[in-house]
VOMI-837137 format. One record per residue (C-alpha): residue number from 1; residue in three letters; chain; z, y, x. Coordinates in Angstrom, 1 decimal. Layout:
<rs>
R     k     r   c        w        v        u
R   NUM   ALA   A        Z        Y        X
...
</rs>
This chain:
<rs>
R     k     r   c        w        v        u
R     1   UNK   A      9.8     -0.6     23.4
R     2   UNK   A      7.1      1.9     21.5
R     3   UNK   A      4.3      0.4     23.3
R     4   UNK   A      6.0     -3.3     23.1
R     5   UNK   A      5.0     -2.9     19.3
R     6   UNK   A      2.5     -0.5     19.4
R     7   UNK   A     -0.1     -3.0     17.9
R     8   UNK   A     -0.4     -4.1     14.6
R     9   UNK   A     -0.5     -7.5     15.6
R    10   UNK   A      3.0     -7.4     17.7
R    11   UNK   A      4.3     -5.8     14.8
R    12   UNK   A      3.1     -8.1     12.1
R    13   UNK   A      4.5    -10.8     14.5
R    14   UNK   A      7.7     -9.1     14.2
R    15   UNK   A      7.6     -8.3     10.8
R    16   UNK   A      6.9    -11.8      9.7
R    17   UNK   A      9.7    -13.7     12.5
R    18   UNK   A     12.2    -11.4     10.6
R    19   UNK   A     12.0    -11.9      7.4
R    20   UNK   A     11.6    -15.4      8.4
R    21   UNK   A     14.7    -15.1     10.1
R    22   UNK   A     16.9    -13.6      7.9
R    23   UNK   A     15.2    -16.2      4.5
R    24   UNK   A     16.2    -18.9      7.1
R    25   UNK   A     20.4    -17.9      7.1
R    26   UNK   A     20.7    -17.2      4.3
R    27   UNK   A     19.3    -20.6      3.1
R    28   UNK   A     21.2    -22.1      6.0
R    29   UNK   A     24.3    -20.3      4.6
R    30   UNK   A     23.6    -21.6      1.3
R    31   UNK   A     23.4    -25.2      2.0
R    32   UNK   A     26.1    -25.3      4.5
R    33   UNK   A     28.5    -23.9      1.4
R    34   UNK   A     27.1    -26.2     -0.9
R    35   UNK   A     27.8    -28.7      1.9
R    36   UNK   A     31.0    -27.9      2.3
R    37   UNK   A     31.8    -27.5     -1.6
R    38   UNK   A     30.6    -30.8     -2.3
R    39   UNK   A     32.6    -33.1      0.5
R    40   UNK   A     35.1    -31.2     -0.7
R    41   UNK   A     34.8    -31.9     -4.2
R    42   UNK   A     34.4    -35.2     -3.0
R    43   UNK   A     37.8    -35.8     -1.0
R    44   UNK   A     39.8    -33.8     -3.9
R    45   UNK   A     38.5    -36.8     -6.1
R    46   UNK   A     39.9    -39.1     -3.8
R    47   UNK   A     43.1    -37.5     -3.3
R    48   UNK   A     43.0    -37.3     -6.6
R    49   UNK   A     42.2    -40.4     -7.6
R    50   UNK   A     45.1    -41.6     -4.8
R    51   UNK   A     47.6    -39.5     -6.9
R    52   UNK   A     47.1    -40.8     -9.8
R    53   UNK   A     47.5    -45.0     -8.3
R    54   UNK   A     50.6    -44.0     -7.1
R    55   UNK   A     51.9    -42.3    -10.4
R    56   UNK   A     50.7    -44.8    -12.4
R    57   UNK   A     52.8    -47.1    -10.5
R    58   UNK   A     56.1    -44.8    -10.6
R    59   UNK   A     55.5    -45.1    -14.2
R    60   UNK   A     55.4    -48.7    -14.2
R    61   UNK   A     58.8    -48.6    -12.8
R    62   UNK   A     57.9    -49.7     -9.5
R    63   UNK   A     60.6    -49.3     -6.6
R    64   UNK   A     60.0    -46.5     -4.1
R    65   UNK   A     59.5    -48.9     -1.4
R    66   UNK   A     57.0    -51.1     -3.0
R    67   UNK   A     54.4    -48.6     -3.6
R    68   UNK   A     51.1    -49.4     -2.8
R    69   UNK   A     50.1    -46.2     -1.5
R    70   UNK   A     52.7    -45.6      1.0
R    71   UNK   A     50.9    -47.8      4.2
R    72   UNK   A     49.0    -44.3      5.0
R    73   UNK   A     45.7    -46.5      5.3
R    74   UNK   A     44.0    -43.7      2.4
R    75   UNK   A     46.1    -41.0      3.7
R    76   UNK   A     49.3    -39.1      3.4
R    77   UNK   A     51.5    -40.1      0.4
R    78   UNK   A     54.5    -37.4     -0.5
R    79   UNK   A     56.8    -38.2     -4.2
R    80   UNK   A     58.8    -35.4     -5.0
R    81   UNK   A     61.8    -35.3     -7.7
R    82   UNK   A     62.0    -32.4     -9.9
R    83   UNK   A     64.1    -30.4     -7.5
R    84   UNK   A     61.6    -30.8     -4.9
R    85   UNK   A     63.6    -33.4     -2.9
R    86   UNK   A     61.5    -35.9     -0.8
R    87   UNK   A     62.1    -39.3     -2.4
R    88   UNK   A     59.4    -41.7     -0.9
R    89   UNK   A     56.8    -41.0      2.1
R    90   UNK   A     53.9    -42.5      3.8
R    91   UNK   A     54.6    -44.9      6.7
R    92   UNK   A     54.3    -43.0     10.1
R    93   UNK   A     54.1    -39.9      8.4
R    94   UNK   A     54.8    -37.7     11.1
R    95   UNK   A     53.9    -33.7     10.1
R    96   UNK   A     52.4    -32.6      7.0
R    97   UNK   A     51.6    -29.3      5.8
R    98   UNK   A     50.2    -28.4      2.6
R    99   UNK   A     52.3    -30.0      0.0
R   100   UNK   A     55.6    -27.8     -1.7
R   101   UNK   A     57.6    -29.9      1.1
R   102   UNK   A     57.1    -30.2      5.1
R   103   UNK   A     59.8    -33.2      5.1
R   104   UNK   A     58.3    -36.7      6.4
R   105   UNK   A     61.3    -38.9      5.7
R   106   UNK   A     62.5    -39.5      2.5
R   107   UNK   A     66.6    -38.2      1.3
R   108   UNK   A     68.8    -40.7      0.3
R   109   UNK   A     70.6    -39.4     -2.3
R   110   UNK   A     69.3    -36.5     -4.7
R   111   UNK   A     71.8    -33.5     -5.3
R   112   UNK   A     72.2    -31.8     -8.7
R   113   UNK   A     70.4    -28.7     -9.7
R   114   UNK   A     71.6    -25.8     -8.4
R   115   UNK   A     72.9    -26.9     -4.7
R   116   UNK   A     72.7    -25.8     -2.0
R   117   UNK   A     70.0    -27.4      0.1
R   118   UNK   A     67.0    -25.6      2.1
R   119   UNK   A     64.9    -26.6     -1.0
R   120   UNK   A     64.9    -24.3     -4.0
R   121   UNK   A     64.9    -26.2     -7.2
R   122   UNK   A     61.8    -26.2     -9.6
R   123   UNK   A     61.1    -26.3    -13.4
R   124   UNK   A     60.1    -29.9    -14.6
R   125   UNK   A     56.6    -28.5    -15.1
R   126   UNK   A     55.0    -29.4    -18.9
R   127   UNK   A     56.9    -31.9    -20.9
R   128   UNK   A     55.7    -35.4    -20.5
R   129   UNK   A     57.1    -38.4    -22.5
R   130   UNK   A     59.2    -41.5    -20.3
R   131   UNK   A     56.0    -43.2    -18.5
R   132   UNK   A     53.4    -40.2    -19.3
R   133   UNK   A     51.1    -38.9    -16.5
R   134   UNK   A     50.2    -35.3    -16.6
R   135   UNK   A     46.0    -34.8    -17.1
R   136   UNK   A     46.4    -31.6    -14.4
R   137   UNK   A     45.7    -31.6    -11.2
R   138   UNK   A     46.6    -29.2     -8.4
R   139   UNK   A     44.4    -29.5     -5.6
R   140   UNK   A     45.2    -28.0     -1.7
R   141   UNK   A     44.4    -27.7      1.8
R   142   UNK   A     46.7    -28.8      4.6
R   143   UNK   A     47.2    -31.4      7.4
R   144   UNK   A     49.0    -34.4      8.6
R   145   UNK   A     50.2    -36.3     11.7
R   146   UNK   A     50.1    -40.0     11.3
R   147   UNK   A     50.4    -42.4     13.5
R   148   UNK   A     49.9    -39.6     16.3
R   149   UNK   A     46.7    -38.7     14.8
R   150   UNK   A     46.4    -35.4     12.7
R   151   UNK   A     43.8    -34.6     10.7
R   152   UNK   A     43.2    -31.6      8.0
R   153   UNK   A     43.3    -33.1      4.6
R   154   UNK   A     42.5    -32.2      0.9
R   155   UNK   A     45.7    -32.8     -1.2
R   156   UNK   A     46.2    -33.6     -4.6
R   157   UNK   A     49.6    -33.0     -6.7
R   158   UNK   A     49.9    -35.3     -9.7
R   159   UNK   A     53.3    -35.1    -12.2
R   160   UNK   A     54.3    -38.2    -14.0
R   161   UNK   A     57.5    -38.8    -16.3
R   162   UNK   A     59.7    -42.3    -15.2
R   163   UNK   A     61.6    -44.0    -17.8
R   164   UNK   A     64.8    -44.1    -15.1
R   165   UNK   A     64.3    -41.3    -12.3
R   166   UNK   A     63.2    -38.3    -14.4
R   167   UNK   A     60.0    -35.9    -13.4
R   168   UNK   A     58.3    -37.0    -10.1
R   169   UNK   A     55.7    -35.2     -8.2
R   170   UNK   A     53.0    -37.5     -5.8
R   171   UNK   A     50.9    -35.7     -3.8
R   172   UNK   A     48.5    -37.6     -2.3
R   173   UNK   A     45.7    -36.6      0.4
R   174   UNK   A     41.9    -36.9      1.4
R   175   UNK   A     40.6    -36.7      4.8
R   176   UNK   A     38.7    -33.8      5.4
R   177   UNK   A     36.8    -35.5      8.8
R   178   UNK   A     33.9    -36.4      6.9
R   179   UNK   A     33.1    -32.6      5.4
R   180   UNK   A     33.8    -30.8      9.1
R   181   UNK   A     31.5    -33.5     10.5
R   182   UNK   A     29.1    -33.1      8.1
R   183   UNK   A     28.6    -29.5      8.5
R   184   UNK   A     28.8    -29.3     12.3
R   185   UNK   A     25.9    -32.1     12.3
R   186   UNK   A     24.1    -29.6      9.7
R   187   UNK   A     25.3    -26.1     11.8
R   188   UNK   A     23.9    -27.9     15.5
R   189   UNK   A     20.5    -29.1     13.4
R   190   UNK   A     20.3    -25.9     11.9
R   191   UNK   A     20.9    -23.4     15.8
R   192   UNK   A     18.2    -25.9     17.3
R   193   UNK   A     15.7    -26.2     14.6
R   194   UNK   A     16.2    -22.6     13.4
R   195   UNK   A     14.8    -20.6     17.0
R   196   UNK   A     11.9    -23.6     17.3
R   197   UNK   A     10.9    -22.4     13.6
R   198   UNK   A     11.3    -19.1     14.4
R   199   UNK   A      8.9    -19.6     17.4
R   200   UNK   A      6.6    -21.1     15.5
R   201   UNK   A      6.4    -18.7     12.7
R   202   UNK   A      6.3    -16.1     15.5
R   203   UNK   A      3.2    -17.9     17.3
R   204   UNK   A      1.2    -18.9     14.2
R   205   UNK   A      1.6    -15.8     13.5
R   206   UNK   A      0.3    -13.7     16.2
R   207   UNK   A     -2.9    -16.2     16.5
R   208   UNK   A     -3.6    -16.0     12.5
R   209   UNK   A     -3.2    -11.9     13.6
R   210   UNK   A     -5.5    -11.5     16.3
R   211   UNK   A     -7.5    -13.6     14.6
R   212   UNK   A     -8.2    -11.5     11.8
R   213   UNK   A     -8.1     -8.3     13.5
R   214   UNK   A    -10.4     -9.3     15.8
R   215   UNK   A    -13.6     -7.6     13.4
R   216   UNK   A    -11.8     -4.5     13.4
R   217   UNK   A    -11.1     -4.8     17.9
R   218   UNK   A    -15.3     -5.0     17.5
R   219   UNK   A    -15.4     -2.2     15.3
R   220   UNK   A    -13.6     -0.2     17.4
R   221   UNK   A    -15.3     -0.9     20.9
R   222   UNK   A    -18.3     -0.6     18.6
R   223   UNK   A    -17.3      3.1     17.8
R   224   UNK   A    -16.5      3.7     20.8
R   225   UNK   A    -19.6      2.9     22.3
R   226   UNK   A    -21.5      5.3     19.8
R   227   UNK   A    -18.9      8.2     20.7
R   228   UNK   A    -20.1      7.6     24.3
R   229   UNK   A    -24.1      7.5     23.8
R   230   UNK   A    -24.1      9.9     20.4
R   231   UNK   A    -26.4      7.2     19.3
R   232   UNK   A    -25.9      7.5     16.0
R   233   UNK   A    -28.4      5.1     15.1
R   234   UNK   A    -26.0      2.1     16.1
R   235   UNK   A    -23.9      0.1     13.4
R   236   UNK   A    -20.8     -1.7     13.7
R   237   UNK   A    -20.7     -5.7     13.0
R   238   UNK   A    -19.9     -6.5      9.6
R   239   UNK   A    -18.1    -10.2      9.7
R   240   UNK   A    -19.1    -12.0      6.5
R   241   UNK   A    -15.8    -12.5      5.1
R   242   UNK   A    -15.8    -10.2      2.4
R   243   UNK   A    -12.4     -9.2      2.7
R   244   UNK   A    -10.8     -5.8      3.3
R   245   UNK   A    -11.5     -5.5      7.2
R   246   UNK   A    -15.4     -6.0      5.7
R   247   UNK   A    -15.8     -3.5      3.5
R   248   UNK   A    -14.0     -1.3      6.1
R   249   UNK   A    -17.2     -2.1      8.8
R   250   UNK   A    -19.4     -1.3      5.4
R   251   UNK   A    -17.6      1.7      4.8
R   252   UNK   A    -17.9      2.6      8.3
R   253   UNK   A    -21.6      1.9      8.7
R   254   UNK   A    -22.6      3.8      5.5
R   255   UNK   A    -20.5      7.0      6.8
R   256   UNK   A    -22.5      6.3     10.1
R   257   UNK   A    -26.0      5.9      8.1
R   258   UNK   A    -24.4      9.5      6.3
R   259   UNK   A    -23.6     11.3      9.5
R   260   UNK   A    -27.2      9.8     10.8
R   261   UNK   A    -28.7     11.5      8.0
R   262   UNK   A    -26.6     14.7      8.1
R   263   UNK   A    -27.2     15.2     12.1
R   264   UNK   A    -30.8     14.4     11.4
R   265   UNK   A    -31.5     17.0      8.5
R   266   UNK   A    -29.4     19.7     10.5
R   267   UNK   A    -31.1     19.1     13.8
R   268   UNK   A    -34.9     19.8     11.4
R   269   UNK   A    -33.0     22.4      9.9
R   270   UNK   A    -32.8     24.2     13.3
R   271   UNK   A    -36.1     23.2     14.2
R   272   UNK   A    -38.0     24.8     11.3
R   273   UNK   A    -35.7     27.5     11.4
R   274   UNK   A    -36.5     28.2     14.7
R   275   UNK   A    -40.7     27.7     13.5
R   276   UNK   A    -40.0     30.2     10.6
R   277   UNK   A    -38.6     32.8     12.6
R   278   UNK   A    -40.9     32.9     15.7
R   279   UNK   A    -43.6     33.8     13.6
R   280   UNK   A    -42.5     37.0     12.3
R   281   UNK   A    -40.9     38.1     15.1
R   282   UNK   A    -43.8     37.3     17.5
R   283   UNK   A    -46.2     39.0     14.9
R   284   UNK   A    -43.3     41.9     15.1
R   285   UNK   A    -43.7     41.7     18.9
R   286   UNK   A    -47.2     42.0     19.1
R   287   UNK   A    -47.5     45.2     17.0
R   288   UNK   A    -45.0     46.8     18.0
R   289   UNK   A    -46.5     46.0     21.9
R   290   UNK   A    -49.8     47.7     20.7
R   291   UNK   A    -48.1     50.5     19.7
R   292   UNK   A    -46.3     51.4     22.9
R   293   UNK   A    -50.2     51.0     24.2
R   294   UNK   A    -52.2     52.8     21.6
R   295   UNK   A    -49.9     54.3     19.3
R   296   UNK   A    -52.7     55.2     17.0
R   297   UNK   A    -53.0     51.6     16.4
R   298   UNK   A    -49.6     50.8     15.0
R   299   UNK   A    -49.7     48.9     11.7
R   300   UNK   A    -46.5     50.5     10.1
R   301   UNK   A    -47.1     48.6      6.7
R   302   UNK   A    -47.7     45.2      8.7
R   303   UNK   A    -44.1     46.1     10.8
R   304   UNK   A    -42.3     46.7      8.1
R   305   UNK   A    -43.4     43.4      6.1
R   306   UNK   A    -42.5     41.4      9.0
R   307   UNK   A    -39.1     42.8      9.0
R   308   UNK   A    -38.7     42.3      5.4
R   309   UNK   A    -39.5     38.8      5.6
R   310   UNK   A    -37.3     38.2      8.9
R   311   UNK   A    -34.4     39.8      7.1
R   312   UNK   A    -35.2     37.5      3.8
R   313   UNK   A    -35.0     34.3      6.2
R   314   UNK   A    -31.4     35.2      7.8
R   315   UNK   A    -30.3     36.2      4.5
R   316   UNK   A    -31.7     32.5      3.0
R   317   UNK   A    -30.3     31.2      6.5
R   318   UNK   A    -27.1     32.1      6.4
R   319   UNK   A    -26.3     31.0      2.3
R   320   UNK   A    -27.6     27.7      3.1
R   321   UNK   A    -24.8     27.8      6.1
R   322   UNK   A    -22.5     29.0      3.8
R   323   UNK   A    -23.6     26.4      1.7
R   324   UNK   A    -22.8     24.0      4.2
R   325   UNK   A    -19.7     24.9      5.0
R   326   UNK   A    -18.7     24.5      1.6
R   327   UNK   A    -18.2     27.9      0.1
R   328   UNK   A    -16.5     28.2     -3.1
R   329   UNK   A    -18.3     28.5     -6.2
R   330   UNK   A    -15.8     30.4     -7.9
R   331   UNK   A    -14.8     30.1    -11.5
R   332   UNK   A    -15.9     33.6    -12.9
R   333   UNK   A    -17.3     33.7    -16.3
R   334   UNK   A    -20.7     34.2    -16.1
R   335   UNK   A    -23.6     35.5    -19.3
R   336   UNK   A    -26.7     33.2    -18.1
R   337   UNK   A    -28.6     35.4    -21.0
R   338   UNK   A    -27.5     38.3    -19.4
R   339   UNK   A    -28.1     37.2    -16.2
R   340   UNK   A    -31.4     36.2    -16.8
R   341   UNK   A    -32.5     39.6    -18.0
R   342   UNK   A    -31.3     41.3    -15.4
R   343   UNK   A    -33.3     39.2    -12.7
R   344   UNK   A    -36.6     39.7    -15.1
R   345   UNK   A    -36.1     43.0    -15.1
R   346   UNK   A    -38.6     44.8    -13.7
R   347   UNK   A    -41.1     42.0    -12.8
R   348   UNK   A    -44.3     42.2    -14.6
R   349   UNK   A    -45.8     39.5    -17.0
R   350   UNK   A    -42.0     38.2    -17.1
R   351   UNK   A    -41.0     37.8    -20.9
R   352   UNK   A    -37.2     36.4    -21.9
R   353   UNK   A    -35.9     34.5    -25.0
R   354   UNK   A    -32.5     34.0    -24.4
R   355   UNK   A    -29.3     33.1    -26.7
R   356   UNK   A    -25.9     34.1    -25.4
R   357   UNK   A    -23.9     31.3    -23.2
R   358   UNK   A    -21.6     31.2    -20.9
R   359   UNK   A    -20.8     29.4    -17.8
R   360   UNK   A    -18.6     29.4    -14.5
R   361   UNK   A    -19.2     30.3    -11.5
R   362   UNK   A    -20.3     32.4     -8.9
R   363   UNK   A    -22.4     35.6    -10.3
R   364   UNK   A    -24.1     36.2     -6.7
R   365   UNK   A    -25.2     32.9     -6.4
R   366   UNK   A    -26.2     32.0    -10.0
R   367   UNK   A    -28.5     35.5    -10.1
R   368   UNK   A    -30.2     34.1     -6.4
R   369   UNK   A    -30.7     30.7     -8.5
R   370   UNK   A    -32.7     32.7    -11.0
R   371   UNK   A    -34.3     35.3     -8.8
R   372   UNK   A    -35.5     32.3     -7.0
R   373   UNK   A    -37.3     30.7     -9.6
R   374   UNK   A    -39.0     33.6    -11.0
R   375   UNK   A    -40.1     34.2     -7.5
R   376   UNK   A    -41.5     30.8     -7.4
R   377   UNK   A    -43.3     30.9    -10.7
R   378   UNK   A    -44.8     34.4     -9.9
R   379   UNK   A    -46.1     33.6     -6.7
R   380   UNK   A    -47.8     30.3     -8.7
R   381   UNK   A    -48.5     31.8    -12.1
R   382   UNK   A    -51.7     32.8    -13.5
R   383   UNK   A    -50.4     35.8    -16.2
R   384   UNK   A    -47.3     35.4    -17.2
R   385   UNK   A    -44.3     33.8    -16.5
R   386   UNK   A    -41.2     32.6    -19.7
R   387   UNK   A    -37.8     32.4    -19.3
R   388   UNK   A    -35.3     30.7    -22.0
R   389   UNK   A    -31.6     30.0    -22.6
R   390   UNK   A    -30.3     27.8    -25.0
R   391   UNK   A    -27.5     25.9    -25.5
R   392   UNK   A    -27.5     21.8    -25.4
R   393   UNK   A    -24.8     20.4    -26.7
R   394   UNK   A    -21.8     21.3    -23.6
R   395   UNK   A    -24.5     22.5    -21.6
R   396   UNK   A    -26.4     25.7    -20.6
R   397   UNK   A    -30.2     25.2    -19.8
R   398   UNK   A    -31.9     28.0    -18.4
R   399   UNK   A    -35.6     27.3    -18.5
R   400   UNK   A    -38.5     29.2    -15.9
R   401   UNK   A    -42.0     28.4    -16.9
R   402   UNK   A    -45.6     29.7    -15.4
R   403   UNK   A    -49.2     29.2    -17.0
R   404   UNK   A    -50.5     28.0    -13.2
R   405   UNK   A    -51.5     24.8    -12.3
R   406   UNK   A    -48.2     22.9    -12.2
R   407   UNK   A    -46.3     20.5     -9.9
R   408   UNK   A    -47.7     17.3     -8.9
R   409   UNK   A    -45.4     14.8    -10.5
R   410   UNK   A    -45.2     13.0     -6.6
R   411   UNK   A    -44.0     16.5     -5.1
R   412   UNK   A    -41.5     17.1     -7.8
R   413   UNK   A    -38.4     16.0     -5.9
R   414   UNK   A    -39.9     16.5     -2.7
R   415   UNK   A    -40.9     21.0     -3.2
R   416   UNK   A    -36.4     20.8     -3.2
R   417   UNK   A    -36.3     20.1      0.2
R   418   UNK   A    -35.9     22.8      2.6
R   419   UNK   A    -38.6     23.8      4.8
R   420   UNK   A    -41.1     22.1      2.5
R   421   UNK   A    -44.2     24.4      0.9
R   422   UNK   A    -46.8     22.6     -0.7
R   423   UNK   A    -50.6     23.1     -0.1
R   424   UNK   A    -51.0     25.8     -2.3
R   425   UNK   A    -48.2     27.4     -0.7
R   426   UNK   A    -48.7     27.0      2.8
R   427   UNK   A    -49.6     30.8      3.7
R   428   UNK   A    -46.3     31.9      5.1
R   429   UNK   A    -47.2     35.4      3.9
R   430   UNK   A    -47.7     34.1      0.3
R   431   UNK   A    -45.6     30.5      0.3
R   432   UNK   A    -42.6     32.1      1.9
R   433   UNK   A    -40.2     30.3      4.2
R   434   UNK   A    -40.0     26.9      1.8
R   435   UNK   A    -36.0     27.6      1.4
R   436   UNK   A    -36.0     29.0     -2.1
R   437   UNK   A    -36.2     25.8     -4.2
R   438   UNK   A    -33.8     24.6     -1.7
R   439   UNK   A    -31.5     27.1     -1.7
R   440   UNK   A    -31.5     27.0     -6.0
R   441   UNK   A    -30.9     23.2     -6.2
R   442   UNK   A    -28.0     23.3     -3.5
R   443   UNK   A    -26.2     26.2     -5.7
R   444   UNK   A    -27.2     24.1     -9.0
R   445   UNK   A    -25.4     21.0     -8.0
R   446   UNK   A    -22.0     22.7     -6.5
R   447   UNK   A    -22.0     24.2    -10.1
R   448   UNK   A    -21.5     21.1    -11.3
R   449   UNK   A    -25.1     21.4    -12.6
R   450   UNK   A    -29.0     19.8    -12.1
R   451   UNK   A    -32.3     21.5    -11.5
R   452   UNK   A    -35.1     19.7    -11.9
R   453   UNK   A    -39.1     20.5    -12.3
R   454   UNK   A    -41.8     19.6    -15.2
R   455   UNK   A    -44.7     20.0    -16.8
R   456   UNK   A    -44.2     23.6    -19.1
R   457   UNK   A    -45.7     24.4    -22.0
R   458   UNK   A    -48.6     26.2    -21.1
R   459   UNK   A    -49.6     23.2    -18.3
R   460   UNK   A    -47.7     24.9    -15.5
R   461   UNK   A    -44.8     24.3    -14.0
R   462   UNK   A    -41.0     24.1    -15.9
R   463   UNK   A    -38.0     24.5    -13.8
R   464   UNK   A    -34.9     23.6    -16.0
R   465   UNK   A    -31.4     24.9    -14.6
R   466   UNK   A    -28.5     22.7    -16.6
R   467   UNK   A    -25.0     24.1    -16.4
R   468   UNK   A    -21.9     22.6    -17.7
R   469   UNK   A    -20.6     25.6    -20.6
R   470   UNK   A    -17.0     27.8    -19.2
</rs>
C-alpha cells in the first residue's frame, strides 16, 4: 500500500477523489433531507387541507354519512368525538395506524365520560364556540390499508365545535408514495452518478498531475544524469511556465552554476597549492642534496628560508580550510586600536593614529587581517607605511596605506583572489604565495565586514578594513 501511493501524483489523485467524495455525501445528504422535508411539507398540507373540508362540513351540520371526504379517493378519513370514540370512517378503511384510534368502523352509539371502554377519554382540547374550527394543526406519521392496498401516510388532526354533537376530531391523511419515490429516484441517480464522478475527478486528476509534474520527472532524470557523469557543467530544463516547479529548475540550476564554481575554485585551489609548495620544497631538496655531497656547500640561511616560507604556506593553507569549512568567528570583544598597534609593533617605517573602537570577533583572525596588510604594504612601500582607526558612524574602519606606486584600479578586485600576485609581485621570494589578500578579505566578510583597496594619500595604495561596532 506504501508504494501504491508512494508518488505524489497517486496521492494527489487520492487526496483530491476524497475530498470529492466526502463534499459529494454530504451534499447528497443534504438534498435528499431537503427532499424529503419538502414532499413532506407538501402531503401535511394536503392532509391538512383534507382535515379542514371535512370539519368545515361537520360544522355545517352535515350527517356522518354524507361527508364528502369519506369515499377514501384523497386518503384515510378518521372523526373522532371528544372521548376518542370512532364516529365516521373512510369507505374500505381497512387498518390505520397513526391517528389516537386504530378502529376502522365507526361505533354506534357513544358512551358517557368515564366508561369503561378500551378507549380512555380525553379533554375537549381548547374551547371552540358551536361551528368554530380550531387554527392548530397536529401533523403525524402512520399508515393505512384501503381497499387492500396500504400505504404510509402523513396525517393531519383538525378539532372543530358542532352545534349538535359536541367536540369532534378529523384526521385526515396524505400519501406518502410520492416523497419515498421521489427520494429513491434521487438515492439510485445519486449511487450511479456519484462513483462515475468520482472516476472522473479521480482521472482528470491524475492526467492534470503528471501533467504538471512532468518538469520536475525531467529535473530529476536530469540530476541524475549529472550524479552519474560529475559533469557539473550540465543544467536541468527550465519549462517556461513561471510557476513554482520553474523557479525550482532555476533554483536548481543556479545551485548547479554555485557548485560549478565552487568545484572549479577548489580544484585551482589544489592546483596552485600544489605549484606553491613544490617550489620550496624542491629548492629544500636540492640543498639539502648538495649538502649530503659537499657539506661545505650547504646554504644554511637559504634552508632555513625555504622552511620558513613552506611553514607560512601550510599555516595560510590550512586557515583558508578552516575558512572553508566555516569556522566560527566568535563574538569576543575586540580593541582594533589596540590591535593595530600591536601588529605595527616592531616593523620599521610603520606609524599608527588610531582612536579607541571596538568590535566582535575573533582576536586570532582579526590580528592575521592586519598583519596581512602591513605585510602587503611593506613589501610595496617606498618609506613608510600609515595605519588609522576611526569610527564611522556604526562602523570601525581600519585604514593601511604605503607611499609606493599603488593598485591598478583594473587589479583592485582581482589582487583578493587567492593565488593571484601581480607583476610587481611575481618573485615568490618577495610576492609571497598570493594568499594574504585572500586570506584578509575571507576573514573580513565572515565578520560581517568589507575590505576593499584605493588610491592612499600619498599615491599608493589604501586598504580600508570596515567592521560593524560590538
Amino acid at each position: 500500500m506504501r508504494r501504491l501511493f508512494g508518488s505524489v501524483r497517486a496521492r494527489a489523485t487520492l487526496g483530491a477523489t476524497l475530498v470529492v467524495a466526502v463534499a459529494l455525501v454530504a451534499a447528497g445528504a443534504a438534498v435528499l433531507l431537503s427532499l424529503r422535508s419538502n414532499l413532506i411539507g407538501e402531503a401535511g398540507t394536503q392532509a391538512e387541507r383534507s382535515a379542514r373540508a371535512v370539519a368545515s362540513e361537520l360544522a355545517a351540520g352535515t350527517p356522518y354519512d354524507k361527508l364528502s371526504g369519506l369515499d377514501g379517493d384523497d386518503g384515510p378519513v378518521q372523526v373522532l368525538d371528544e372521548n376518542r370514540r370512532l364516529v365516521a370512517a373512510s369507505e374500505d378503511l381497512e387498518r390505520i395506524s397513526g391517528t389516537d384510534t386504530g378502529r376502522v368502523k365507526p361505533q354506534p352509539a357513544a358512551k358517557p365520560s368515564g366508561g369503561d371502554d378500551d378507549d380512555d377519554a380525553e379533554d375537549a382540547g381548547e374551547a371552540l364556540e358551536p361551528g368554530e374550527i380550531s387554527g392548530e394543526t397536529v401533523f403525524s406519521n402512520g399508515s393505512a390499508t384501503i381497499d387492500g392496498g396500504a400505504q404510509d401516510y402523513r396525517f393531519a388532526a383538525v378539532e372543530v365545535e358542532t352545534h349538535d354533537r359536541g367536540h369532534l376530531k378529523v384526521y385526515a391523511g396524505s400519501p406518502l408514495s410520492a416523497e419515498h419515490g421521489a427520494v429513491r429516484t434521487a438515492l439510485t441517480v445519486m449511487l450511479i452518478g456519484f462513483p462515475l464522478l468520482l472516476g472522473v475527478v479521480a482521472g482528470v486528476t491524475w492526467l492534470v498531475t503528471r501533467r504538471a509534474l512532468r518538469p520536475v520527472e525531467g529535473i530529476r532524470r536530469e540530476m541524475a544524469a549529472i550524479t552519474r557523469s560529475e559533469d557539473l557543467a550540465r543544467r536541468v530544463p527550465e519549462p517556461d511556465t513561471h510557476d513554482e516547479i520553474a523557479r525550482l529548475a532555476s533554483t536548481t540550476n543556479e545551485t548547479l552554476a554555485a557548485l560549478e564554481t565552487s568545484v572549479e575554485r577548489q580544484r585551482r585551489f589544489v592546483a596552485d597549492a600544489s605549484h606553491e609548495l613544490r617550489s620550496p620544497i624542491a629548492s629544500l631538496r636540492t640543498q639539502l642534496e648538495v649538502a649530503a655531497a659537499h657539506p661545505e656547500l650547504l646554504d644554511l640561511d637559504g634552508a632555513v628560508e625555504d622552511t620558513v616560507r613552506l611553514q607560512r604556506l601550510a599555516a595560510d593553507l590550512l586557515l583558508l580550510a578552516r575558512l572553508d569549512a566555516g569556522e566560527r568567528r566568535g563574538d569576543t570583544k575586540v580593541d582594533l586600536a589596540g590591535l593595530a598597534r600591536e601588529a605595527a609593533e616592531g616593523r620599521p617605517g610603520v606609524t599608527v593614529d588610531a582612536e579607541p573602537v571596538e568590535v566582535a570577533g575573533s582576536r586570532g583572525q582579526l590580528g592575521r587581517v592586519l598583519a596581512n596588510l602591513l605585510d602587503n604594504a611593506q613589501r610595496h612601500a617606498r618609506s613608510a607605511v600609515t595605519v588609522s582607526v576611526r569610527r564611522e558612524g556604526d562602523r570601525a574602519v581600519a585604514g593601511v596605506a604605503d607611499d609606493g606606486d599603488g593598485v591598478p584600479e583594473g587589479d583592485r578586485e582581482r589582487i583578493f583572489e587567492r593565488f593571484v600576485r601581480l607583476d610587481a609581485a611575481r618573485s615568490r621570494d618577495d610576492g609571497g604565495a598570493g594568499l594574504g589578500l585572500a586570506i584578509a578579505r575571507d576573514v573580513a566578510v565572515r565578520h560581517g565586514g568589507t575590505l576593499t583597496a584605493g588610491r592612499g594619500p600619498a599615491g599608493g595604495a589604501l586598504f580600508e578594513l570596515r567592521l560593524p561596532l560590538a
